[in-house]
C-alpha positions as CSV (number, residue, x, y, z in Angstrom):
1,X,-35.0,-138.1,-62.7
2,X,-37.5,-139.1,-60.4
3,X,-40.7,-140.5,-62.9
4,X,-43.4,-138.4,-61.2
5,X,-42.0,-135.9,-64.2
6,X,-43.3,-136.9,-67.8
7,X,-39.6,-137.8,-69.3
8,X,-40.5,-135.9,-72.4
9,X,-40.8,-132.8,-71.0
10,X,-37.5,-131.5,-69.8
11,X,-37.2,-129.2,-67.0
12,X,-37.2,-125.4,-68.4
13,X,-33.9,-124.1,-68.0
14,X,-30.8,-125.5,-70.2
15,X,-28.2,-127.0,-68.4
16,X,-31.1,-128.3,-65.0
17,X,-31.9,-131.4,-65.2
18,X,-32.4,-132.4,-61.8
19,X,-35.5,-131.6,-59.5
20,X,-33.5,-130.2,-56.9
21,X,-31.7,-128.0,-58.9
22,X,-34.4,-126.3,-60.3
23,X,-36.0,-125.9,-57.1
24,X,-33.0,-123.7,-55.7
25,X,-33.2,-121.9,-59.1
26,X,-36.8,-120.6,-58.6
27,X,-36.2,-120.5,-54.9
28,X,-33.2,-118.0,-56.3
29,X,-34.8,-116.3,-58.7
30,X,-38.0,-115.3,-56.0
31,X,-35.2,-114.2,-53.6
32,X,-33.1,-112.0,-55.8
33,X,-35.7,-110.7,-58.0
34,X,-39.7,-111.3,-57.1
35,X,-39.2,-110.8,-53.0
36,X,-41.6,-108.0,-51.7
37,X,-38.2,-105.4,-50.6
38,X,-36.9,-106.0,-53.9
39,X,-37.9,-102.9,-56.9
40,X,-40.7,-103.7,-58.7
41,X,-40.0,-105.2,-62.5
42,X,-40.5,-102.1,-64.8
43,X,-43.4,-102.9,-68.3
44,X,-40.2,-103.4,-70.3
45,X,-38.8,-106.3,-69.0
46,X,-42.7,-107.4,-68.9
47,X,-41.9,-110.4,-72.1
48,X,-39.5,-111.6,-71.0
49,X,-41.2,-112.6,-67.3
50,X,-44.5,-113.2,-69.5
51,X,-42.3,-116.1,-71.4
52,X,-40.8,-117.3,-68.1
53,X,-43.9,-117.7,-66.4
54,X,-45.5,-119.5,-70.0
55,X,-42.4,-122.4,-69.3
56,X,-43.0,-122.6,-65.9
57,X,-47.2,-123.2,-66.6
58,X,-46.7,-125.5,-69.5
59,X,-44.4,-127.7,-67.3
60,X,-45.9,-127.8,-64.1
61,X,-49.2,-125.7,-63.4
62,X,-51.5,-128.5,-64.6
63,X,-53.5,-130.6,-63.0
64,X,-52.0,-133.6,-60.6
65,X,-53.0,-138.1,-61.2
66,X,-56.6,-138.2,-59.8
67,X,-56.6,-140.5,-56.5
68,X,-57.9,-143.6,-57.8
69,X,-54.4,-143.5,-59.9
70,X,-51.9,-143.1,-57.8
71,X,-51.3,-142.3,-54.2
72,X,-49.8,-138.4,-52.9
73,X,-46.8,-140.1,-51.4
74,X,-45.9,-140.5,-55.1
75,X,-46.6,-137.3,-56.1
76,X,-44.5,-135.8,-53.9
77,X,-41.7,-134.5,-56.2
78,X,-44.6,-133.1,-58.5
79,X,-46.3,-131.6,-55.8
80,X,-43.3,-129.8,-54.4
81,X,-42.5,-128.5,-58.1
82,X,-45.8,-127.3,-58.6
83,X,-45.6,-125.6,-54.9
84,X,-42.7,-123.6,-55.9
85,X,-44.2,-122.5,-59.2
86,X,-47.5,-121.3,-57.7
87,X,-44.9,-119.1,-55.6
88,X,-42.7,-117.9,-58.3
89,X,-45.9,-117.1,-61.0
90,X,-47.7,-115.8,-58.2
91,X,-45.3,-113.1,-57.4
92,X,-44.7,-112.6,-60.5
93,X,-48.6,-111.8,-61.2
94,X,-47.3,-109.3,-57.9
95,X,-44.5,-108.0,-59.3
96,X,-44.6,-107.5,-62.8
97,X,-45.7,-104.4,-64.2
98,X,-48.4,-104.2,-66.7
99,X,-47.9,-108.1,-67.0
100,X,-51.3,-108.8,-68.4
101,X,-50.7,-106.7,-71.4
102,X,-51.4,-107.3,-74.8
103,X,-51.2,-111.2,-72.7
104,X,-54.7,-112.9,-73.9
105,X,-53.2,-116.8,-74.2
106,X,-51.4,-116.2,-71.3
107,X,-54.0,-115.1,-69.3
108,X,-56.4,-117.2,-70.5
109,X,-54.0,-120.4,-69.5
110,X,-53.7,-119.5,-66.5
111,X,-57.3,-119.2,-65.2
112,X,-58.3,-122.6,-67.3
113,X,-54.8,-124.3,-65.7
114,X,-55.8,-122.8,-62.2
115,X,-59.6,-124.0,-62.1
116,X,-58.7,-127.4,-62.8
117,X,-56.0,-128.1,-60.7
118,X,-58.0,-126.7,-57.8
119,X,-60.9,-129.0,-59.1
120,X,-58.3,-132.2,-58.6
121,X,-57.2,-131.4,-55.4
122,X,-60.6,-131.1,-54.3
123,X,-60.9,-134.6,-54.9
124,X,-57.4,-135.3,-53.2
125,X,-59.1,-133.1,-50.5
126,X,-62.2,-135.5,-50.5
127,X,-59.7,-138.3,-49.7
128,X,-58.0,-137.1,-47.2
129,X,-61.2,-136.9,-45.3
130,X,-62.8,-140.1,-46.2
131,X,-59.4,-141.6,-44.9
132,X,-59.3,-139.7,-41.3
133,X,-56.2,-137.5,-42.3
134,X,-57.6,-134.2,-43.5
135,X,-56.1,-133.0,-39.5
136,X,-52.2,-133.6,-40.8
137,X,-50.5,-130.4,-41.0
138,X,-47.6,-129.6,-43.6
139,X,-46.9,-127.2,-46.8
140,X,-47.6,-130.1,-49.1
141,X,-50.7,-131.8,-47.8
142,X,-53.8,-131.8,-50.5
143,X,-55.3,-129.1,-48.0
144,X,-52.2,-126.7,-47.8
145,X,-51.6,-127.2,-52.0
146,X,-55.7,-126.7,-52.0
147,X,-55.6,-123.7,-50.6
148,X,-52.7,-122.0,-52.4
149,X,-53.9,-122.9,-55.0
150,X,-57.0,-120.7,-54.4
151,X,-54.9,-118.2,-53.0
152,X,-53.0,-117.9,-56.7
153,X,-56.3,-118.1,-58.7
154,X,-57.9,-114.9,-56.5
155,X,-54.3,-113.5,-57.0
156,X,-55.0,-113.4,-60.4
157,X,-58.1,-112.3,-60.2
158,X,-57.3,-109.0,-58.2
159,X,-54.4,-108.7,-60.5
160,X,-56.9,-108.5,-63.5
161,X,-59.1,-106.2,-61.7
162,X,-56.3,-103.9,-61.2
163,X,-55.6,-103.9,-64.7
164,X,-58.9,-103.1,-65.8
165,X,-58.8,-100.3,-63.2
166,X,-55.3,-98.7,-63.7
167,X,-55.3,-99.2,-67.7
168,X,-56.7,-95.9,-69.4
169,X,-55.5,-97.0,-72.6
170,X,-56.6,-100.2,-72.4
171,X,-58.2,-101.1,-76.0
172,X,-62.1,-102.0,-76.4
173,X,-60.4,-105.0,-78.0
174,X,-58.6,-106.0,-74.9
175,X,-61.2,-105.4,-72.7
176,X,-63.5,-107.6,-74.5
177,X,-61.1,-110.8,-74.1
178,X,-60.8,-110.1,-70.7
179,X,-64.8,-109.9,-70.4
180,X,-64.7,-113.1,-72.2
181,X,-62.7,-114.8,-69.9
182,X,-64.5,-113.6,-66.6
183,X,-68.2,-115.4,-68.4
184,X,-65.9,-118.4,-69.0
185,X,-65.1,-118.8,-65.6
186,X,-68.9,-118.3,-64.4
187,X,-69.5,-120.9,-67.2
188,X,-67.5,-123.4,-65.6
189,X,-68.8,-122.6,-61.7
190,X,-72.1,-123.2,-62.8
191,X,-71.7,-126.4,-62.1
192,X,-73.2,-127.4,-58.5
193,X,-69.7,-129.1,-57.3
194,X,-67.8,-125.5,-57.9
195,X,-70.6,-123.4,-56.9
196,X,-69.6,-124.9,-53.8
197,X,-66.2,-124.8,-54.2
198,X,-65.8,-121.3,-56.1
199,X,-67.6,-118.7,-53.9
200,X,-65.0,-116.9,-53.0
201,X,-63.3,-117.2,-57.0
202,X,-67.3,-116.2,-58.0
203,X,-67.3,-113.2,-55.7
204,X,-64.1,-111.7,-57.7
205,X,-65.5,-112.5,-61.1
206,X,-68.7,-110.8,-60.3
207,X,-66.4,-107.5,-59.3
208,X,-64.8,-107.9,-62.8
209,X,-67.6,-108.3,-65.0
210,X,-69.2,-105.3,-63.0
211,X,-65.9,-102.7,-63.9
212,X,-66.0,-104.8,-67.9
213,X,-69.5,-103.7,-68.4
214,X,-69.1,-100.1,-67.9
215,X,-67.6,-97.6,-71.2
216,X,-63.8,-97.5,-71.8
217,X,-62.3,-94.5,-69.8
């Protein structure tokens, strides 16, 4: 195993053990289960997803070596296992019904994992630049991870908003997590580096706070 993966942690699925493998695995599981033409995953089978997608984030959905540590060439079999779970979590976000249910650790991972991975390649972004290759083109260059990696956060983001839309039943309890984790994430763009990074995350957290301030239905 290549030793861009932290030897402790073992891939996720019993009986994988290689990169590769696991790669055709989610690659397999997006195809026969998450593509758009395929049904959509019915509230029942919403745990077990939930627990997949909690493997797949505790593995790989965390932030990357900063630049002054190693170089992205290294990184490559990370980056490419952290491509594919952006993919596969992302769909699932898509795909899953009620899948932020009764889900506040799960939810609240996800934002906190996705905001500082997109705060990382930022920097691997600032590189790129200061080095005269922020032109190369690819799926795994800092800029192309960069912006998938936005492209999942909003993902979650309009997935929450839909929730907090298309959930009657919701609980006043549940809503008030969920409010708590929308003025977490204003919290944390504060800052003056992701107010300039986060407009687009800020302009989706604004929508949410605005449909969490208003009674239950």
């Amino acid at each position: 195993m290549n030793a861009n993966i932290v030897p402790s942690t073992p891939l996720p699925v019993p009986g994988i053990n290689e990169p590769r493998d696991f790669l055709r695995f989610l690659n397999n599981v997006n195809t026969d289960h998450l593509a758009d033409h395929r049904p959509r995953i019915s509230a029942d089978q919403r745990q077990d997803w939930v627990t997949i997608a909690e493997g797949l984030i505790d593995h790989f959905l965390k932030p990357i070596p900063l630049p002054d540590i190693t170089t992205w060439k290294n990184l490559s079999e990370r980056v490419l296992l952290l491509d594919a779970t952006l993919e596969c979590v992302g769909r699932m976000l898509r795909r899953v019904d009620d899948i932020f249910d009764h889900s506040e650790r799960f939810v609240r991972t996800l934002v906190v994992r996705s905001l500082d991975l997109y705060n990382v390649l930022e920097a691997w972004v600032d590189v790129a630049v200061e080095n005269g290759e922020e032109e190369e083109e690819g799926d795994l260059v800092p800029a192309a991870v960069r912006k998938k990696a936005l492209g999942f956060l909003l993902d979650l983001l309009v997935g929450l908003d839909a929730y907090t839309m298309a959930s009657p039943g919701q609980t006043t309890n549940s809503r008030d997590w969920l409010r708590d984790i929308v003025l977490e994430c204003v919290a944390v763009c504060r800052g003056e580096f992701f107010l300039l990074v986060c407009s687009h995350v800020l302009i989706g957290i604004k929508q949410m706070l605005w449909l969490l301030s208003r009674p239950p239905p």
